[in-house]
Structures are given as C-alpha cells and as structure tokens.
C-alpha positions as CSV (number, residue, x, y, z in Angstrom):
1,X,0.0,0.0,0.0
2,X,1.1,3.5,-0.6
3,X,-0.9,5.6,2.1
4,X,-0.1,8.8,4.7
5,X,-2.4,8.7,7.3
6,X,-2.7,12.5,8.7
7,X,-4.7,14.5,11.3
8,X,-4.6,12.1,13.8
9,X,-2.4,11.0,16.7
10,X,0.6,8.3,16.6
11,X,1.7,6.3,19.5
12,X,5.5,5.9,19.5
13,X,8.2,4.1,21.8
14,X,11.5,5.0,22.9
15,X,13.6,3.9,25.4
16,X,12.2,6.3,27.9
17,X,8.6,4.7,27.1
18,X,5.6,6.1,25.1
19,X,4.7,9.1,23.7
20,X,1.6,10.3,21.6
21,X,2.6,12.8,18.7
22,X,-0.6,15.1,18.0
23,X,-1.0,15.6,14.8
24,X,2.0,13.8,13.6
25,X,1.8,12.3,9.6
26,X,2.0,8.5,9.1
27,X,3.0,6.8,6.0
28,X,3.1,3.7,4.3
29,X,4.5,2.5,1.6
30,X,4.6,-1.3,0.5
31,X,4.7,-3.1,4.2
32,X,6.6,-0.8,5.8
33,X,6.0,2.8,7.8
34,X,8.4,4.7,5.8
35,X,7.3,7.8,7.5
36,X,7.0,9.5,11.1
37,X,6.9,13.4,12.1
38,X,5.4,16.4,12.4
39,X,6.0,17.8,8.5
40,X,4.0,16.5,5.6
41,X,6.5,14.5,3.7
42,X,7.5,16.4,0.3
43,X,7.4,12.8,-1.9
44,X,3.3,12.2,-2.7
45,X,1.7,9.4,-1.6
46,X,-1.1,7.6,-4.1
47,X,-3.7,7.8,-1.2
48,X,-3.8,10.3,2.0
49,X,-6.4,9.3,4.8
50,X,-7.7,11.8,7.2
51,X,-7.2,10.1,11.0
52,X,-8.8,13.2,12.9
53,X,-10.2,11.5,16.6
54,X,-8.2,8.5,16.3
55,X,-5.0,7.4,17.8
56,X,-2.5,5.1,15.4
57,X,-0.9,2.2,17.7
58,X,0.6,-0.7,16.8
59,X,-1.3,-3.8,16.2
60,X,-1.6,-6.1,19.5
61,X,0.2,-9.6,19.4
62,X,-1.3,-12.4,21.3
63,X,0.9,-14.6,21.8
64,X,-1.6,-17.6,22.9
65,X,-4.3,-18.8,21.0
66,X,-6.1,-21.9,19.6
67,X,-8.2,-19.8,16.8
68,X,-10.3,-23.3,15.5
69,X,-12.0,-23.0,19.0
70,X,-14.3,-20.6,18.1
71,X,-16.7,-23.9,17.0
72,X,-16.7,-24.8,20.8
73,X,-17.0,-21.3,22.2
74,X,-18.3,-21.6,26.0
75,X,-18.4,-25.4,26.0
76,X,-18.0,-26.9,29.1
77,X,-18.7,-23.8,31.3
78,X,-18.0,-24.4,34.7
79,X,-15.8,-27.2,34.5
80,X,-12.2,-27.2,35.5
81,X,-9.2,-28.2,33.0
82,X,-8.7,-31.5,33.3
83,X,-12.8,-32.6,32.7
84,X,-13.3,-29.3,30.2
85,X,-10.9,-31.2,28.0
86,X,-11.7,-34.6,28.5
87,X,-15.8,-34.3,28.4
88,X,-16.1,-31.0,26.9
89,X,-13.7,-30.6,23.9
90,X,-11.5,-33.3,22.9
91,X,-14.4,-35.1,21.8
92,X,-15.5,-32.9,20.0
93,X,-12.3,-31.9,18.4
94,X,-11.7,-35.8,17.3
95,X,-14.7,-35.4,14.8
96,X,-13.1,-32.0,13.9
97,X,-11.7,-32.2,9.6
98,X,-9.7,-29.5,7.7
99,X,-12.8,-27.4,6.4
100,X,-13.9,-27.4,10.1
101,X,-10.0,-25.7,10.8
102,X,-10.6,-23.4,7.8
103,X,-13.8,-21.9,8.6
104,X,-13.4,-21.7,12.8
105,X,-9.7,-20.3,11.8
106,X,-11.5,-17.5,9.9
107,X,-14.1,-16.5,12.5
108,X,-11.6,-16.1,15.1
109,X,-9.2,-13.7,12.4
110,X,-12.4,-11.7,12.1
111,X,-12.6,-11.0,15.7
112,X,-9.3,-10.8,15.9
113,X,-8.8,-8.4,13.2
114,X,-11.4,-6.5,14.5
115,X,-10.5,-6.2,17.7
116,X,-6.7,-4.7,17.0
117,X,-5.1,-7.9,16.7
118,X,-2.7,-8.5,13.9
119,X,-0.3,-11.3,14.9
120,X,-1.4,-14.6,16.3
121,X,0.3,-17.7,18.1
122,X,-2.1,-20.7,16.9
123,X,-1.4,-23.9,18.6
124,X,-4.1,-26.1,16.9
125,X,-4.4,-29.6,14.8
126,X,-4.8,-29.1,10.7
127,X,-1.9,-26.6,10.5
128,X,-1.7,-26.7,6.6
129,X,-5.3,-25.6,6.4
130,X,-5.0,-23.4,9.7
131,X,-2.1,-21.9,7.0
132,X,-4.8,-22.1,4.2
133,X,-7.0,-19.3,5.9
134,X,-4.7,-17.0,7.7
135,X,-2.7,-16.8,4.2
136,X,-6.2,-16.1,2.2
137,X,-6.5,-13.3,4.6
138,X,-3.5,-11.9,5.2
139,X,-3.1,-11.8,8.6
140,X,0.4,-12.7,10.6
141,X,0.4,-16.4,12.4
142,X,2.9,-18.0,14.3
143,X,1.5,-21.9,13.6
144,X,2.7,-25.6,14.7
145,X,1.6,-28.8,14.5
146,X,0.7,-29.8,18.6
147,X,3.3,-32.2,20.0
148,X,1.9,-35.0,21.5
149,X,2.9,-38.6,23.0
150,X,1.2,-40.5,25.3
151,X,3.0,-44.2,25.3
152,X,6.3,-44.2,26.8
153,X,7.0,-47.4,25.2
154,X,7.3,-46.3,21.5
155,X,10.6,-44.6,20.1
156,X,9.4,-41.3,18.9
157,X,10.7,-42.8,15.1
158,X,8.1,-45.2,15.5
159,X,5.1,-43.2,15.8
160,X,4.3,-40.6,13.4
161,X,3.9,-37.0,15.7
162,X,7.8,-36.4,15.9
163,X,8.4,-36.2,11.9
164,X,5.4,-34.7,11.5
165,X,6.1,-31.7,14.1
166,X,9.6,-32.0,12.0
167,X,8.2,-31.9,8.7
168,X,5.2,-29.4,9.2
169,X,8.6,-26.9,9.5
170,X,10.2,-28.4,7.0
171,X,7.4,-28.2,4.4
172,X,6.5,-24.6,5.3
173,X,10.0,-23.5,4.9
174,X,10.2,-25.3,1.2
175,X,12.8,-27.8,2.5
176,X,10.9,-30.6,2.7
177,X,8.3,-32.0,-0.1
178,X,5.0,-31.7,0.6
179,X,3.5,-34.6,2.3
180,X,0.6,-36.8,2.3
181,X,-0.7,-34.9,6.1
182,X,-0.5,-31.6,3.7
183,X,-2.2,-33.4,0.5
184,X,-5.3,-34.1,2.3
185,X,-6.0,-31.3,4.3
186,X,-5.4,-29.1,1.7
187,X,-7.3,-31.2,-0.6
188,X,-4.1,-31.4,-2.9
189,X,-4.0,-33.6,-6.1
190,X,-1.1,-36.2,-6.8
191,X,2.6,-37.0,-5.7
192,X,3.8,-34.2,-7.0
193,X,1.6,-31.8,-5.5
194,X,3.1,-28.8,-4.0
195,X,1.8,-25.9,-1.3
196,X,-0.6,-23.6,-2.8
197,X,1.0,-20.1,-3.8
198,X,-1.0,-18.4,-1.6
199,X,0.8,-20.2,1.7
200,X,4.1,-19.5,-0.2
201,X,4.3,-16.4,-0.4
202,X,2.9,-15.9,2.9
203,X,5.9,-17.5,4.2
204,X,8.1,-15.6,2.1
205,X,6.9,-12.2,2.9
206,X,6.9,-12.7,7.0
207,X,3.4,-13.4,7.5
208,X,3.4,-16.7,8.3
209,X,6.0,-18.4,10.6
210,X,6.3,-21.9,11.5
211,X,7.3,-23.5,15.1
212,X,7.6,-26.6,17.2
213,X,5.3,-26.9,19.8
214,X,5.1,-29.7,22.7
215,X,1.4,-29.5,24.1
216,X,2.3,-29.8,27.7
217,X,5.0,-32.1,29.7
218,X,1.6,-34.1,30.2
219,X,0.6,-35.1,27.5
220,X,4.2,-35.8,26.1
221,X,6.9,-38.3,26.7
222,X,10.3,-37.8,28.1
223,X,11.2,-39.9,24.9
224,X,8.9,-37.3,22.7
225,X,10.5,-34.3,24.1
226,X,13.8,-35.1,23.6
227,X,13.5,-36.3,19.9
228,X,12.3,-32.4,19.9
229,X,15.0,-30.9,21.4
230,X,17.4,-32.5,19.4
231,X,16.0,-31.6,16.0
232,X,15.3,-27.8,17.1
233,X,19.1,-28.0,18.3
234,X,20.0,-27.9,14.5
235,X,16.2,-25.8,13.3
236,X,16.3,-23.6,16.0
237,X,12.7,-22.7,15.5
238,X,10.6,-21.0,17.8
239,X,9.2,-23.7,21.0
240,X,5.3,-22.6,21.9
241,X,4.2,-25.3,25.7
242,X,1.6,-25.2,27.8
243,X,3.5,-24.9,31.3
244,X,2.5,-24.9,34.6
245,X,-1.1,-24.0,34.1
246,X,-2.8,-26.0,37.3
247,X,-1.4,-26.5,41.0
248,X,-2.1,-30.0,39.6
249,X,0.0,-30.5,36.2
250,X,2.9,-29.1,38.3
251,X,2.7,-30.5,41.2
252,X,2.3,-33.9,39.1
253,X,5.0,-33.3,36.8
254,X,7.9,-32.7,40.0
255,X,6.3,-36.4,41.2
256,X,7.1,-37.2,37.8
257,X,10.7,-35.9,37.1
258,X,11.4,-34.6,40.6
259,X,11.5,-30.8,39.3
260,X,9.3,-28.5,38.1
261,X,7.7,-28.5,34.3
262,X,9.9,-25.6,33.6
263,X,13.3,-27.4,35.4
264,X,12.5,-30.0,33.4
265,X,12.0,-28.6,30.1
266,X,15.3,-26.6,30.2
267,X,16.7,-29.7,31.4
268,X,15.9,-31.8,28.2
269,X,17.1,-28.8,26.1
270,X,13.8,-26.8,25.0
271,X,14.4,-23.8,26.4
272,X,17.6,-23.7,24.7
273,X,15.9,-21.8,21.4
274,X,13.2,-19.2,21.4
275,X,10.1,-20.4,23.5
276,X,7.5,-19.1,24.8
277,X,5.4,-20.9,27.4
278,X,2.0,-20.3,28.1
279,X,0.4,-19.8,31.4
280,X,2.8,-20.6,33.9
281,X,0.2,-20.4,36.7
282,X,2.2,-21.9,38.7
283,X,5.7,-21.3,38.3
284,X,8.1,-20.8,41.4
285,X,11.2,-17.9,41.6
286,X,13.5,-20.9,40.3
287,X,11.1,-20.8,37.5
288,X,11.5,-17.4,36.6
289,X,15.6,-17.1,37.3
290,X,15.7,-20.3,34.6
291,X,13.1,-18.6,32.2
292,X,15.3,-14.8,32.1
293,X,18.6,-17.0,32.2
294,X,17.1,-18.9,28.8
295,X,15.4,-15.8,27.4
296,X,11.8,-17.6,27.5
297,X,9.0,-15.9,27.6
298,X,5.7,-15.9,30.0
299,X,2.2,-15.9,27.6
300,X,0.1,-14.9,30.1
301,X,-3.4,-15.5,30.2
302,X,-5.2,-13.8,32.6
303,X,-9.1,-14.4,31.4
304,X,-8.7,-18.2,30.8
305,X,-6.7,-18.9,34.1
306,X,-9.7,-17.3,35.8
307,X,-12.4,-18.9,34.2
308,X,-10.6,-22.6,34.2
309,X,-10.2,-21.5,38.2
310,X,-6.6,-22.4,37.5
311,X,-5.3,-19.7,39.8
312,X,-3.4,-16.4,39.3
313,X,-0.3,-16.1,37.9
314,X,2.4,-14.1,39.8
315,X,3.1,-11.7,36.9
316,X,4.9,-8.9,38.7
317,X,7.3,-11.0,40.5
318,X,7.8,-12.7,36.7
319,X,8.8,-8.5,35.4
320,X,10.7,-8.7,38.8
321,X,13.1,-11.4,37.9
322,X,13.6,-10.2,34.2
323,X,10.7,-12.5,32.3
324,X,9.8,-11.3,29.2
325,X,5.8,-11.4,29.3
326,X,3.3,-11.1,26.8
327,X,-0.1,-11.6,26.5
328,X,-2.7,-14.5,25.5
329,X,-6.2,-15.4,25.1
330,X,-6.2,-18.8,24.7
331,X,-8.8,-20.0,23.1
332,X,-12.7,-19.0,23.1
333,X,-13.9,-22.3,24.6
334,X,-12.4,-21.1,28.1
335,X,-12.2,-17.4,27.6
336,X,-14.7,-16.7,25.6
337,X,-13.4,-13.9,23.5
338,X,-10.2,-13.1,22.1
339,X,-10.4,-9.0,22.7
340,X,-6.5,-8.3,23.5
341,X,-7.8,-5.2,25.2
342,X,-10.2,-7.2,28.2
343,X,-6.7,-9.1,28.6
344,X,-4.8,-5.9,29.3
345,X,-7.7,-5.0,31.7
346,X,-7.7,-7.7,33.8
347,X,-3.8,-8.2,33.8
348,X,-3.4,-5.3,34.8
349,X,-6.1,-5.8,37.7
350,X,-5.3,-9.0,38.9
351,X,-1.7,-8.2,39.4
352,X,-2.7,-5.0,41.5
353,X,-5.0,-6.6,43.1
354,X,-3.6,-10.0,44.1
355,X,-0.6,-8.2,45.1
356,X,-2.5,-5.4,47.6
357,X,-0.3,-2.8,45.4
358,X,-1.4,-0.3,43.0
359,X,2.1,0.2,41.6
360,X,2.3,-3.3,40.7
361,X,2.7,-3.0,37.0
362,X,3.0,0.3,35.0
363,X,0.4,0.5,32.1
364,X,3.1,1.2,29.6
365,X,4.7,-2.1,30.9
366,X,1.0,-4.0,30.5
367,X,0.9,-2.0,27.0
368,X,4.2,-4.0,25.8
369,X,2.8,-7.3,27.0
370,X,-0.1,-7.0,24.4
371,X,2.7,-5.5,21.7
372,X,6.2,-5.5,21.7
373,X,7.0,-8.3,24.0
374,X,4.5,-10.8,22.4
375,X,6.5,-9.6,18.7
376,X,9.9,-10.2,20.7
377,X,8.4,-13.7,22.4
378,X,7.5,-15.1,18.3
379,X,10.2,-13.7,17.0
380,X,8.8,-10.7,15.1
381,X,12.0,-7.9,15.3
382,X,10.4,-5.7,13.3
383,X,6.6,-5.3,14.3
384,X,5.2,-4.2,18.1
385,X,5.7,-0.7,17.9
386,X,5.2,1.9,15.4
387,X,8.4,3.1,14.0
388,X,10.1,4.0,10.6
389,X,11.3,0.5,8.4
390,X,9.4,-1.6,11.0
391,X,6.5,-3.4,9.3
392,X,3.2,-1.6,9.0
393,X,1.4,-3.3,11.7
394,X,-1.1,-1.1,12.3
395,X,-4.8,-0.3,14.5
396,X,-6.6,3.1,15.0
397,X,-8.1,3.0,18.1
398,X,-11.5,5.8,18.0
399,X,-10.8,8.2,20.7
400,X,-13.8,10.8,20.7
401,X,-16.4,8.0,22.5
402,X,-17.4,9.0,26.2
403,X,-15.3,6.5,27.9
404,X,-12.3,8.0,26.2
405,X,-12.3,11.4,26.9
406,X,-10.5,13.2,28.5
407,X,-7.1,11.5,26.8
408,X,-4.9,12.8,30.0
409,X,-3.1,9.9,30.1
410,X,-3.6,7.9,26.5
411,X,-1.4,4.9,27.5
412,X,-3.7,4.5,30.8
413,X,-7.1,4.9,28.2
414,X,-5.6,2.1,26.3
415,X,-5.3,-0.3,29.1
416,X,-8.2,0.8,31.2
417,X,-10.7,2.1,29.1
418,X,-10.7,0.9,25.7
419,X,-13.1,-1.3,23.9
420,X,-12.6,-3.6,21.2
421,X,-15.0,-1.8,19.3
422,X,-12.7,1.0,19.3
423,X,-10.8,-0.1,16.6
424,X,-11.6,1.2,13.7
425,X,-9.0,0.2,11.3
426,X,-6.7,-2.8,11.2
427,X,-3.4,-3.0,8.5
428,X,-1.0,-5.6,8.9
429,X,1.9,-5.8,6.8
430,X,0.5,-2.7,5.0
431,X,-2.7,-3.7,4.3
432,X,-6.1,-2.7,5.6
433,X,-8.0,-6.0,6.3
434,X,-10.5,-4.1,8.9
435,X,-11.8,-0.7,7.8
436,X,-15.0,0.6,9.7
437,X,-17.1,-2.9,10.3
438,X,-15.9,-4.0,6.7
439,X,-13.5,-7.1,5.6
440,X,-11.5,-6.7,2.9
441,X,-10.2,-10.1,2.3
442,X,-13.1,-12.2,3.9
443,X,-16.9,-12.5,2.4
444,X,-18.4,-12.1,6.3
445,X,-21.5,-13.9,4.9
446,X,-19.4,-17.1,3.7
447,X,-17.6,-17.2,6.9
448,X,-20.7,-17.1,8.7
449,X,-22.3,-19.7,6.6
450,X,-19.2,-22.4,6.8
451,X,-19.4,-21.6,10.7
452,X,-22.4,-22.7,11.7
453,X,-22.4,-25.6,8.9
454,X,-19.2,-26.9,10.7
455,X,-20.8,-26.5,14.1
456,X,-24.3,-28.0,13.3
457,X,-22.6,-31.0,12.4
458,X,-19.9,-31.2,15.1
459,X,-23.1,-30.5,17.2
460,X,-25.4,-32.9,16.2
C-alpha cells in the first residue's frame, strides 16, 4: 500500500517509554511505515487518509491462541481443566476435519482483526489448512503442528507426531516436499503436488512463521521431548508449551521428574531456542531465574486462568526477575473472547490486586505485553511498535467515545478504558483488512455460513 495517514495522533516508543505525537503524519509505503513526524513529507503518496479522533498504535500480538475454538466457544462452562478437556472438547475436536479448521480459523481472524489484533500464536491440529485461511486473509500467524505422546513405550521414530512436528517446518520453509498430512487437508492432487501459492508467499513475505510446539510435559513423553529438542538444536525454530497452568499439572509433573515443568523442560534442552510458554500459573522464583537465564518468555493468560479457576499467575514478580511477558487469550472455549484489550484490563487488575499494590505493573509495561513483548516472544524484530522500516502493523483506536475522553493519560485509556470496538482500522503488513465494520479479504457472509455448517454438524 502506498498511504499517509494525517490528522490524527501516533503512539510511539523509545527507550524512555511512550509518547503520543498530536497531529504527527504517518506513511506507508509497501509493508513498511516509511514515515513519522510532524512535517507533511515532500514525496506524494497515491492515497492520503484523514485520521482526525483516532489514535495510530501498533497492532496487539497475542501470543496464545487456539483460533479453531471458536466452534466450541463456551463449551464446558464451569468445569475445571482437566474434565473441560476430557468431556467437553476433545471429543468434539476428534470429529473435527480441515474445512472445520478453515472456517473456525476465519471467524476467530475476524474477531481478531477487529479487535486490533494483527499477529497470532495458533497452537491447533490441521496446521496446513489453519495456513490455508490465515494466508487467504493476510493476517500474521505464528503456527505448529501440537506435540503429543502418550506411550512411553514407542521410540518417537516409531510413531508418526515427531516427523510430522519436524516436517510441518520443513514443508513450510520449502525444505521438505510436501507430504501426504498436507495433501489431504489441503485437498491437494497427486505426488507431485506442491503448497498452494497463496501459503508460499505468505511464508516468504513474513506473515506466516512456523514453530515446534510440545502440548504440555503431560501429554508428552520424556522420549517425545527429547526427539524435539534434538531436531530444534539444529532448526532452532521458535518452541510454543503449555506450562504450569494447574497446582495439579505441576505438582504432578515434579512427582514425575522430581523438578518443576519448567526445570525440566530446560533440562531436556527446549528452552535452549526461542520459546514461549504459556500460562505458567504456577511457576516458582526458580522458574522465573531459569526462564530470564534462557530468554523464555511468560504468555500470560489472565481471562482463561480465571475462568478454568486455574489460579493467578504471579506476573509482577515474573517483570521482577527479568521475564519477558506477553499476552494470550487462549482459546474461546475457556475465555470466551479473544479481545486483547479485556486481557490488558484484567492483567493489569489482577496483578494489582492479588498483590495489595497499585504500583504493581506500570500501564506502559501492560501496553508492551499485548505489543512488543508478544513480537519479541515469536520472534517478530520488526513489528510491536510503530516506527520508521518496522512493518506496517497497524490499529486506530477511535478516541472521541465517552469512555475515552479526557485522553490525560492515552497509555492509561488504552489499558483501562478501551473497547474492542474502538478499533476502527486494522493494517497488517501494509494492508487494511479491517476498515470501519468491513473485511477486505473475507466475504463475512461465507464465513458465517461455513461456521455454523461446521458446528451443526460437530453438534449434532
């Protein structure tokens, strides 16, 4: 695109935090800002968009999510983890196929997109089709194919989830040819098939980014993980785990291993490459020291661990010790929204609250969970704030409602006062996919059409 946005206001970050430039110009030019300042830039652009009453911000990351679940939104209500997942979803998830992946995938991007969100961490099964609609779109995924092992008995060679976590990279990355997994759920013709152009060049430009993943330390093998670890010694790919999300799974896991799900993981080498670990509910100061000694990063995610009644994670004390955190929904089935915004809201809460201290977390700090930390945690340099060469990432948030004026403090109106239905526009990699209620890459009717079809019959 090829755009200056003017007349508006632009939140920018420096190393002495954020400030808000009133009136400032924004440009755009392919998929990067290529302009910031006060002075209308003396080169033309082909369009110039008035931005008077908004606030240009830079899209929020959530660095948690499993986007399919918006075909089980609320099931199971009132149950905790362990019989939300046994009774609740996974059965319902086993009857799940690819065009089920496809079309809950593209419900969740359009409340995603319209709620500010432009880049995603999706841990779900189907990844080639999950890559099939965020590509169609346009919208920036970090995506795996879900480590899992539950018989300790069977060399991970001997069991098909280790090369498939392997080759889901692989293929992606155009390394590996594509195989039979891909053929089917992308409903792919012949041997010599190959990855539809789309998905290719939304791995080529950035948009799409493939990791490993290991569910949990439950629902894996010591055997499992380790066949992981080794192969990401040598693809040093980004590592996305469920960790220490009940008093339970961690208290289960050090009966287990003697240690800690965290110990343990860094102990069998998957800490030693990016990874980002969702939850941590439960994680002890050893935790953190191991987590800002490896560079891992904290999803937190404050809605879901309240709902699930999985406790409160000890956030602050994670800042404390030098954790990167960002910020997650999980998914809609134990949330039941994924609006970035309510996360920031009640992380910001909870850690004030729990911890009888007001001080507790700084809103800019709770503003870079939800931005710049979650780009950092899925390995996104160049997106999470707004800044000239960075990738045109980009929301504007509607400042004239009630709830929003006065804008004393901006920063403290994003994190406390904001709606989701504040955002007005949505741009990622220089294109506008939300603009004023309206999809430019998805037919909302369709969408809505294949959702409930996939949900009658998962349903019925």
């Amino acid at each position: 695109m090829d755009i200056l946005f003017k007349g508006g206001s632009v939140l920018v970050r420096d190393k002495d935090g954020y400030n808000v430039l009133d009136g400032a110009y924004l440009g755009v030019r392919g998929d990067r800002i290529d302009y910031i300042g006060f002075d209308e830039p003396s080169e033309p652009y082909k369009e110039t968009r008035s931005m008077r009453g908004m606030l240009l911000m830079p899209g929020l990351v959530n660095a948690h999510g499993h986007s399919a679940m918006t075909l089980v939104r609320g099931a199971g209500s009132g149950l905790p983890l362990d019989r939300w997942l046994n009774e609740a979803i996974f059965p319902v998830e086993a009857k799940m196929t690819p065009e089920d992946i496809i079309a809950g995938d593209t419900w969740a991007i359009m409340e995603m997109l319209s709620s500010g969100t432009t880049l995603v961490a999706d841990m779900y099964d189907f990844p080639f089709a999950g890559a099939l609609a965020y590509a169609k779109v346009g919208m920036k995924v970090n995506l795996c194919r879900v480590g899992l092992c539950f018989d300790p008995y069977l060399e991970p060679g001997e069991w098909g989830r280790t090369a498939e976590c392997i080759n889901f990279i692989n293929v992606m990355n155009g390394k590996a040819a594509i195989n039979p997994e891909a053929i089917k759920e992308l409903k792919l013709e012949g041997e010599g098939a190959t990855l539809p152009q789309v998905i290719r060049d939304a791995v080529e430009s950035g948009l799409i980014k493939a990791d490993f993943c290991l569910h949990s330390e439950y629902l894996t093998t010591r055997k499992f993980v380790k066949a992981i670890s080794e192969a990401n010694s040598v693809m040093h790919a980004g590592m996305h785990v469920h960790v220490s999300e009940t008093e339970k799974e961690h208290k289960e896991c050090k009966q287990r291993h003697g240690k800690t799900p965290t110990a343990y993981l860094a102990d069998m080498g998957i800490l030693d490459n990016p990874s980002y670990l969702a939850h941590c509910v439960w994680a002890t100061d050893e935790d953190f020291a191991i987590m800002a000694k490896k560079g891992a990063t904290i999803v937190h995610n404050p809605s879901s661990n309240l709902k699930l009644g999985s406790g409160i994670a000890r956030i602050a004390d994670a800042v404390a010790a030098g954790v990167n955190v960002a910020l997650g929904t999980d998914g809609v089935a134990s949330n039941n929204n994924l609006n970035m915004f309510e996360e920031m809201h009640i992380a910001a809460l909870l850690q004030k609250g729990a911890g009888h201290d007001p001080t507790l977390l700084t809103d800019a700090q709770v503003l870079d969970m939800a931005t710049v930390n979650g780009a950092k945690a899925l390995g996104r340099p160049d997106t999470g704030v707004l800044k000239e060469g960075y990738k045109a990432d980009i929301i504007a948030v509607d400042m004239t409602g009630p709830h929003m004026v006065p804008a004393l403090d901006p920063v403290a109106l994003l994190v406390w006062s904001a709606q989701a239905s504040d955002v007005k526009m949505t741009m990622v990699d220089g294109r506008i996919l939300y603009d004023n209620g309206k999809y430019t890459t998805i037919d909302a009717v369709k969408a809505r059409n294949d959702l409930r079809a996939s949900v009658t019959r998962l349903f019925e």
